[in-house]
C-alpha positions as a printed NumPy array, in Angstrom:
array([[ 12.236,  13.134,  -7.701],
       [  9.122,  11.283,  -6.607],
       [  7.174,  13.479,  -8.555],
       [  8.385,  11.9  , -11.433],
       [  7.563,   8.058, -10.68 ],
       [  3.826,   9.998,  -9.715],
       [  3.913,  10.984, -13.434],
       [  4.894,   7.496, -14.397],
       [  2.502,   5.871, -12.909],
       [ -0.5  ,   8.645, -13.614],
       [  0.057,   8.066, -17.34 ],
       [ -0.92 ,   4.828, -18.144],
       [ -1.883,   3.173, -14.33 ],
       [  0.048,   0.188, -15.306],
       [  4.273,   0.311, -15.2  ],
       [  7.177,  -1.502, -17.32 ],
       [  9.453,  -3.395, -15.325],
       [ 11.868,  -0.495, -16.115],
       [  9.618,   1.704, -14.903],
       [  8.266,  -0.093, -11.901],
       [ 11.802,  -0.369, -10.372],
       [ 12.138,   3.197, -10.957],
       [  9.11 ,   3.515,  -9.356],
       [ 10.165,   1.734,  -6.543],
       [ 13.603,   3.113,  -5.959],
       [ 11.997,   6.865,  -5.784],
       [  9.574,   4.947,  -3.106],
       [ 12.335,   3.968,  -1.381],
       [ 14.163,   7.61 ,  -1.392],
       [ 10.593,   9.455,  -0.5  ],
       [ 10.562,   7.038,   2.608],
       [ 13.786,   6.993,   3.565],
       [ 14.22 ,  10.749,   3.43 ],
       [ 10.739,  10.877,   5.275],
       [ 11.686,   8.784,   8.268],
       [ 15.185,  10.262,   8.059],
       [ 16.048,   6.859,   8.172],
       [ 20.678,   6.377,   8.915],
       [ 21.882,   3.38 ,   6.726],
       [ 21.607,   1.276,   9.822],
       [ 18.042,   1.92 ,  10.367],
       [ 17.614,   1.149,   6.451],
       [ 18.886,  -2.008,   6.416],
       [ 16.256,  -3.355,   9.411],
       [ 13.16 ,  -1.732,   8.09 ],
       [ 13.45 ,  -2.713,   4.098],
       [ 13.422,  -5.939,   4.426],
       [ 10.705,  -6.073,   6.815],
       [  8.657,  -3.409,   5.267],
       [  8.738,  -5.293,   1.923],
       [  8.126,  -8.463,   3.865],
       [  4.758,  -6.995,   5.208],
       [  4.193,  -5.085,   1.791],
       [  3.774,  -8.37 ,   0.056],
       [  1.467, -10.234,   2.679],
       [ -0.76 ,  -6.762,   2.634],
       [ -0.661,  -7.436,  -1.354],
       [ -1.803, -11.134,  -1.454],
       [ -4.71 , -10.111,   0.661],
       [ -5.756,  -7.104,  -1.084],
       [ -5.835,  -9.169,  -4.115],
       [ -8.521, -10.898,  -2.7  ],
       [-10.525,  -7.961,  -2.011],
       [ -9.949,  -7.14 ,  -5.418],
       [-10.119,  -9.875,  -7.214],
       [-13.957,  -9.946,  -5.914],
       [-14.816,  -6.013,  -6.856],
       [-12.997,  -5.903,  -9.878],
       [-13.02 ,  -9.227, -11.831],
       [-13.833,  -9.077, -15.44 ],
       [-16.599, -11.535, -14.96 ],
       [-18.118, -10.467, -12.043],
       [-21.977, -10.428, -11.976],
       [-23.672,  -6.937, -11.547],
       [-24.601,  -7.161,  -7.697],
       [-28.522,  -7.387,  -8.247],
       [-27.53 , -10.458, -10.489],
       [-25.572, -12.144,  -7.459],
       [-27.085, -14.893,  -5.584],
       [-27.505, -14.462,  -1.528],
       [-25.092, -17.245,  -0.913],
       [-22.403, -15.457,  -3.746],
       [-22.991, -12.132,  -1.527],
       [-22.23 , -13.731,   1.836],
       [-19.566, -16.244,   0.573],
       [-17.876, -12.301,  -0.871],
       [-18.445, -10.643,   2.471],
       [-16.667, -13.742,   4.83 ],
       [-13.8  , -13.505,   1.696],
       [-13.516,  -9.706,   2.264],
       [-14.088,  -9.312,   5.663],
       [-11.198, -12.42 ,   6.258],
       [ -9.1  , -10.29 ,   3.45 ],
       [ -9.436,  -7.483,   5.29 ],
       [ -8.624,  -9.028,   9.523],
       [ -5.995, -10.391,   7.84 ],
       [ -4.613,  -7.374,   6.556],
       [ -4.605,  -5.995,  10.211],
       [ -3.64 ,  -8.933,  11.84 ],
       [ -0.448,  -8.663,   9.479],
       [  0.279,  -4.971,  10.233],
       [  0.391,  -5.425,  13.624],
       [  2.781,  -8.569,  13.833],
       [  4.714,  -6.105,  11.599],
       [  5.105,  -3.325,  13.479],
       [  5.795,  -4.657,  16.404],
       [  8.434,  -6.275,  14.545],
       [  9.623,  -2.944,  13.101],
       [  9.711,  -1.439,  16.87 ],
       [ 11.692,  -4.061,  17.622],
       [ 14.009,  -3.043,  15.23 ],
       [ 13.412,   0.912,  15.371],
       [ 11.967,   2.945,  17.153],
       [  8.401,   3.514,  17.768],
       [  9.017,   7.216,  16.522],
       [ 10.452,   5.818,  13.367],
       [  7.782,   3.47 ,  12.649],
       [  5.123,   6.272,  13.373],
       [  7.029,   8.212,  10.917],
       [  6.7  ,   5.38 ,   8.344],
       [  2.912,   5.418,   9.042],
       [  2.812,   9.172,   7.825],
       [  5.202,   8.684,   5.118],
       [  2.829,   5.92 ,   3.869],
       [ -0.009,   8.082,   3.818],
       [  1.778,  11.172,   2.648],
       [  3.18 ,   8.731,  -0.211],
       [ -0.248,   7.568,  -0.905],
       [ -1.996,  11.104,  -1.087],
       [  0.569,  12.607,  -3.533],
       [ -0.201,   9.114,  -5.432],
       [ -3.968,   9.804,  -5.647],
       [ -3.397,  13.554,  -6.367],
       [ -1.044,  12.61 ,  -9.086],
       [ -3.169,  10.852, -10.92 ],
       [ -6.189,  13.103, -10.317],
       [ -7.972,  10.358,  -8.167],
       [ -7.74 ,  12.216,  -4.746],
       [ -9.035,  15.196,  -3.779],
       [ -6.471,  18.16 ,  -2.109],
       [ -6.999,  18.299,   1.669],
       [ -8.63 ,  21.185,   3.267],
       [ -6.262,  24.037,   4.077],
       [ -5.785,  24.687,   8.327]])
């Protein structure tokens, strides 16, 4: 099943509403079934994970915004003052990013348990990995 919203997303990098909820939903299965998450356990960590999803968002925005704006200057064109005025936004982007998962999980071991939100930490990068392989931006790790 999550292969499939892997293929969505490989084909054109950008989703449909349509597809983006589809997208989602299989993101939401691959998790669950990851964490082996009851329907208790669900309905605390959803609503916080999305919560923190969406603060993590605005800030890499930022970061992107910077590296991948369509009128960005080359970086030999940039002044020194454009280059450390990027760094303090990235730098900020990025503590912020931090600061934000930890107030959220120890909100999420608050509501789980620290197992669980371990688990989600692996799922993440498991989810993430299949993502990149998907779309042929992520090298296969090295057998054990």
């Amino acid at each position: 099943m999550v292969g499939v919203g892997f293929s969505l997303f490989a084909q054109s990098g950008k989703l449909s509403e349509d597809k983006r909820k589809e997208f989602e939903a299989q993101k939401v299965a691959f998790f669950t079934q990851e964490m082996d998450l009851t329907p208790e356990e669900a309905t605390k960590f959803w609503p916080l994970y999305n919560e923190m999803q969406q603060k993590i968002r605005v800030e890499n925005d930022k970061i992107r915004d910077l590296t991948c704006r369509k009128d960005k200057k080359e970086v030999p064109e940039v002044t020194e003052q454009q280059a450390l005025k990027n760094l303090e936004i990235m730098l900020s982007a990025e503590q912020a990013v931090r600061d934000i998962k930890k107030e959220y999980i120890e909100k999420l071991t608050k509501a789980l348990s620290a197992k669980k939100v371990w688990m989600m930490i692996e799922a993440e990068q498991k989810f993430h990995h299949q993502l990149w392989k998907k779309m042929g931006k992520y090298p296969a790790p090295a057998q054990k």
